[in-house]
Backbone as CSV, one residue per row, in Angstrom:
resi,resn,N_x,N_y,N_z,CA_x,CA_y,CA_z,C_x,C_y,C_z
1,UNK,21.377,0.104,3.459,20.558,-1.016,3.019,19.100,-0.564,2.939
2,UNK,18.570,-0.750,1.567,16.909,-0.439,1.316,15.963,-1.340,2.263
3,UNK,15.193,-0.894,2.995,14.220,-1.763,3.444,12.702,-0.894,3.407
4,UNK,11.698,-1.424,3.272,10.289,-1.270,3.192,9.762,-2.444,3.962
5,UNK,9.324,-2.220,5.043,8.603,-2.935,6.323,6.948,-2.391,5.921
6,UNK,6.074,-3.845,5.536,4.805,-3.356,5.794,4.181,-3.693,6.952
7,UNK,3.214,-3.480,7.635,2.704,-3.927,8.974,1.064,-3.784,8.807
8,UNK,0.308,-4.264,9.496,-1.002,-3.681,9.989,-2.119,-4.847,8.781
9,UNK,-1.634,-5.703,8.503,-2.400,-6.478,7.454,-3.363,-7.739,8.763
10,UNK,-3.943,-8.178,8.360,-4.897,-9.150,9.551,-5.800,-9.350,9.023
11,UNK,-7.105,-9.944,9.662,-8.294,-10.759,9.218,-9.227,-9.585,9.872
12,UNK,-10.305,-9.522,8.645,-10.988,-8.392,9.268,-12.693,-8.655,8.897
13,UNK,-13.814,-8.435,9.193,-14.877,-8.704,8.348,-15.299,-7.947,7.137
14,UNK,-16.054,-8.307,6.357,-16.274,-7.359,4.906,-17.429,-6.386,5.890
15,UNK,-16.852,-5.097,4.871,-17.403,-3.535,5.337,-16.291,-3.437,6.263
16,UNK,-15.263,-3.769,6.933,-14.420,-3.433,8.099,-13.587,-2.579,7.279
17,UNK,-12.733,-2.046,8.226,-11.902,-1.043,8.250,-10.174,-1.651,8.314
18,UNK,-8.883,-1.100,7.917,-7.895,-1.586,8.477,-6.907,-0.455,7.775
19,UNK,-5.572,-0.241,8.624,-4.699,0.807,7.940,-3.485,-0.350,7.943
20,UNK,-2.690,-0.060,6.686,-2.006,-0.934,6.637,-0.363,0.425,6.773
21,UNK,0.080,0.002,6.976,1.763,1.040,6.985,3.193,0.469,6.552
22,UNK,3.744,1.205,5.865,5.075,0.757,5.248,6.229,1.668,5.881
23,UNK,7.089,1.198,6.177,7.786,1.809,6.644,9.168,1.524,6.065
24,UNK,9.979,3.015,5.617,10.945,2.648,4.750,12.495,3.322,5.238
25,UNK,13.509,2.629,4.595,14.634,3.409,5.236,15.915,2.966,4.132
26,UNK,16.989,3.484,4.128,18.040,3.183,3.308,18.039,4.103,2.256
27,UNK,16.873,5.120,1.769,16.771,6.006,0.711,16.044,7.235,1.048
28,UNK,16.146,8.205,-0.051,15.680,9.281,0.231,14.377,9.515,0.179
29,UNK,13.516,8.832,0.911,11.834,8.615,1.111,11.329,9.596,0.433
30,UNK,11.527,11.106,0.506,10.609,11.642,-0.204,10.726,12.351,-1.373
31,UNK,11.652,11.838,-2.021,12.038,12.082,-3.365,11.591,10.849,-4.213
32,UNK,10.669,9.925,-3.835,10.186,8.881,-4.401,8.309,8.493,-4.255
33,UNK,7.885,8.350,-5.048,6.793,7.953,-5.483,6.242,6.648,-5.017
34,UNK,5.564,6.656,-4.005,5.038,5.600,-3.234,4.146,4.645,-3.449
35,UNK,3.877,3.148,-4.164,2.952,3.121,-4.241,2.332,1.791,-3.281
36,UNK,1.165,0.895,-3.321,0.476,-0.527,-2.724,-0.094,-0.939,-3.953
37,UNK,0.706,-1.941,-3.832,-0.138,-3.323,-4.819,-0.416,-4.325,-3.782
38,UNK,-1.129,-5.317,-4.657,-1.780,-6.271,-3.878,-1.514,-7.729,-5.034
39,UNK,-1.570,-8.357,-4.587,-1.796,-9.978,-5.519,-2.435,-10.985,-4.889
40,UNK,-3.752,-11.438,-5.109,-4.539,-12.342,-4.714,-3.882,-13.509,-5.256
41,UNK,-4.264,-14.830,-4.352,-3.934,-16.026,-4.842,-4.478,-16.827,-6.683
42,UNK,-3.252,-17.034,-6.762,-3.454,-17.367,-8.541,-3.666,-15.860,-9.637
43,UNK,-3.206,-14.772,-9.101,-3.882,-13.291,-9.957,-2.261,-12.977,-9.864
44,UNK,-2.356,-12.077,-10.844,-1.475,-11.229,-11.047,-1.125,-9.861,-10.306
45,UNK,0.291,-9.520,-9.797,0.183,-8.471,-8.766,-0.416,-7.353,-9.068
46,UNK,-1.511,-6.251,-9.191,-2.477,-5.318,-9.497,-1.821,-4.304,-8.518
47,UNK,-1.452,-2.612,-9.584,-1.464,-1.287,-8.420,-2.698,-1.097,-7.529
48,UNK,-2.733,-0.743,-6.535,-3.783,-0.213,-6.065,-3.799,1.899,-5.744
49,UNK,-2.655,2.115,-5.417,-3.100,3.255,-5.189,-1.120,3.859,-5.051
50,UNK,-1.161,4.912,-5.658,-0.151,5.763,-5.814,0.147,7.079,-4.900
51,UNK,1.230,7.705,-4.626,1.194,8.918,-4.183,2.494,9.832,-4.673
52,UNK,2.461,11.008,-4.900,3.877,11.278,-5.314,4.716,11.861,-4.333
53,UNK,6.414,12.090,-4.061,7.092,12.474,-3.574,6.275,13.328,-2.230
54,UNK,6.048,14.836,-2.322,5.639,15.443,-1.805,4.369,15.098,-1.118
55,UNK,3.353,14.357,-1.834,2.276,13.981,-1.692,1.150,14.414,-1.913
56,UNK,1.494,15.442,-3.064,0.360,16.885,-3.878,-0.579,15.783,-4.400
57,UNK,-0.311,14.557,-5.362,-0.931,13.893,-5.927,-0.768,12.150,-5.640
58,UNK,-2.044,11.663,-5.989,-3.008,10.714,-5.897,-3.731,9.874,-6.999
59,UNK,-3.185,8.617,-7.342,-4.090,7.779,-7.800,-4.335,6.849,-7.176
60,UNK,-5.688,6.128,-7.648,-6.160,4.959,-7.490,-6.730,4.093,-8.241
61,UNK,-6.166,2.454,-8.353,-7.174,1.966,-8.608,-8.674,2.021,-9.277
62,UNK,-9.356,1.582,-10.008,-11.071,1.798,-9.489,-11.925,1.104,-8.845
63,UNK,-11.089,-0.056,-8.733,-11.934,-1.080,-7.534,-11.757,-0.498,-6.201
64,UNK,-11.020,0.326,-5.774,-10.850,0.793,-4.503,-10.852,2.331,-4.531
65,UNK,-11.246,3.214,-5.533,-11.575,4.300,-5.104,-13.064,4.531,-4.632
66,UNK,-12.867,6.027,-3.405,-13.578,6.308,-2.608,-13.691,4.966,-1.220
67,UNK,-12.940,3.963,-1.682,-12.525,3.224,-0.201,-11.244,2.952,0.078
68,UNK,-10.286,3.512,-0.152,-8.852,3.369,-0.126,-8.457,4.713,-0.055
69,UNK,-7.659,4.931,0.996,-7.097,6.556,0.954,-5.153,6.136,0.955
70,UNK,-4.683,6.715,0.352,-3.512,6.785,0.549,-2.559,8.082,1.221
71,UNK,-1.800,7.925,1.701,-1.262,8.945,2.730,0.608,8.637,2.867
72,UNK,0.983,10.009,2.965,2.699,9.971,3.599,2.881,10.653,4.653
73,UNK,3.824,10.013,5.491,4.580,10.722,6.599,5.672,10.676,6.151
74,UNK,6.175,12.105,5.205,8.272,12.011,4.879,8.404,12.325,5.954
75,UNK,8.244,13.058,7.236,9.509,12.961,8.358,9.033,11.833,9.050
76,UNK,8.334,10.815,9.095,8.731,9.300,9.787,9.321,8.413,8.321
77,UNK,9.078,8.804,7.050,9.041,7.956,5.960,8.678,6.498,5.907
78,UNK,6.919,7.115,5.994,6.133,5.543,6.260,5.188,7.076,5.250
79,UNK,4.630,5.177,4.629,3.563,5.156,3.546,2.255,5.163,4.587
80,UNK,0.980,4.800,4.223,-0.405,4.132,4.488,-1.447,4.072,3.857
81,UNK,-1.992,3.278,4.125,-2.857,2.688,2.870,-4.292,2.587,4.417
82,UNK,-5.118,3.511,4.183,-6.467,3.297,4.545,-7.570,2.475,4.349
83,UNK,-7.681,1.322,4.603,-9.158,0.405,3.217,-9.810,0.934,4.441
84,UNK,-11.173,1.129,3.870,-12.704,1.489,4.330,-13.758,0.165,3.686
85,UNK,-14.776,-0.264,3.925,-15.761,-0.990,3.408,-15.065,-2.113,2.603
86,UNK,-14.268,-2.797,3.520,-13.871,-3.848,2.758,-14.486,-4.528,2.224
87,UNK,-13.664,-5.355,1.083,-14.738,-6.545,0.471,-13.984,-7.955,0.652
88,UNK,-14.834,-9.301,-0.115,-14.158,-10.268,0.370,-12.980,-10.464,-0.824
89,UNK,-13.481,-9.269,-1.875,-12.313,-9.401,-3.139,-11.057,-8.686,-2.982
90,UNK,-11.025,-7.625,-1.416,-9.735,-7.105,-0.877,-8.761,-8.040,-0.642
91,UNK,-9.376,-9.189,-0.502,-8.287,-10.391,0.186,-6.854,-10.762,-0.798
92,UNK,-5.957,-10.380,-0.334,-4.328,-10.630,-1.224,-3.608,-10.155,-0.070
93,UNK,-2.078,-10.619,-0.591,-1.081,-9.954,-0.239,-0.958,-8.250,-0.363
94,UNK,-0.616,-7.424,0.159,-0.295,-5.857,-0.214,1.217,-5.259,0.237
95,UNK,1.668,-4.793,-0.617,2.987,-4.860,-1.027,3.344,-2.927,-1.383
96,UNK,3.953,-2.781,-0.526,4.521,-1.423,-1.055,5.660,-1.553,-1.973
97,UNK,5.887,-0.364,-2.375,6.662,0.085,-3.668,7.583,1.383,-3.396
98,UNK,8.692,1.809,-3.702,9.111,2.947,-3.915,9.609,3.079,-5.104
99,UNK,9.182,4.207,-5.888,9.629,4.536,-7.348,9.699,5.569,-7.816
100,UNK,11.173,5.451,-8.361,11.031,6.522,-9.572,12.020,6.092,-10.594
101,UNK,12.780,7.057,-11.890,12.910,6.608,-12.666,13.827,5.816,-12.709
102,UNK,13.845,4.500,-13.541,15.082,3.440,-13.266,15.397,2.746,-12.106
103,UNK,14.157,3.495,-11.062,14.901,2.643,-9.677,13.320,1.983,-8.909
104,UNK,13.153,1.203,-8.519,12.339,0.129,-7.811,12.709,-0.179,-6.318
105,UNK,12.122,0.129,-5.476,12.047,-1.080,-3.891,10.833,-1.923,-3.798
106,UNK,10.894,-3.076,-3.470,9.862,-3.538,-2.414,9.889,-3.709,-1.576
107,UNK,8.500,-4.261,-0.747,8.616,-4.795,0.279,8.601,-6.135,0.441
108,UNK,8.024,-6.683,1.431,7.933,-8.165,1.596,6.478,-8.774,1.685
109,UNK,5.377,-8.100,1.974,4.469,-8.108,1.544,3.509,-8.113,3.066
110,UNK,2.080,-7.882,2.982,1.462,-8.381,4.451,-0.108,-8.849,4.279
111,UNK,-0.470,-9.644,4.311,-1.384,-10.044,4.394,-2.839,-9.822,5.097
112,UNK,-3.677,-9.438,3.806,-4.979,-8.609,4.270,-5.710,-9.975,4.301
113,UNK,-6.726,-10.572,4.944,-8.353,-11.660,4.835,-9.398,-11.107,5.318
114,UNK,-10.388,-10.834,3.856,-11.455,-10.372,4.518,-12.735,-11.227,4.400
115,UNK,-12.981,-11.809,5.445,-13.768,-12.932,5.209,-14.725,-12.561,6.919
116,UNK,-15.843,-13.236,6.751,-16.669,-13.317,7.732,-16.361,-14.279,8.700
């Protein structure tokens, strides 16, 4: 059974810091392409940041590059998503992904607020 567990989402102040983590199981974690989206209330779900299999390569976003790091652990097969200098426009749901061709996981989603 596929599962993707995200964790580490909470209320934080703008400029704060928070690591968010996915944790996945039922598939072959690192033969898949990792990614975090997010969907703010009333918006459409938006990628934020990618990683591939191995973890040689990296995209992002541009609202969150140079404050979003993305990262893998294949021998725990957990994702993470670093935000740095949050803003109050970080605020959504964030949602991992596993992908590659023809095939899709999610997660269930976890909830970032960045508000004062």
């Amino acid at each position: 059974q596929v599962q993707l567990v995200e964790s580490g989402g909470g209320l934080v102040q703008p400029g704060g810091s928070l690591r968010l983590s996915c944790a996945a199981s039922g598939f072959t974690f690192s033969i898949y392409a990792m990614s975090w989206y997010r969907q703010a209330p009333g918006k459409q779900r938006e990628a934020v940041a990618t990683i591939t299999g191995a973890g040689g390569n990296t995209n992002y976003a541009d609202f969150v590059k140079g404050r979003f790091t993305i990262s893998r652990d294949n021998a725990k097969n957990t994702v993470y998503l670093q935000m740095n200098a949050l803003k109050v426009e970080d605020t959504a749901v964030y949602y991992c992904k596993a992908g590659r061709t023809g095939r899709s996981y999610w997660g269930q989603g976890t909830q970032l607020t960045v508000s004062s």
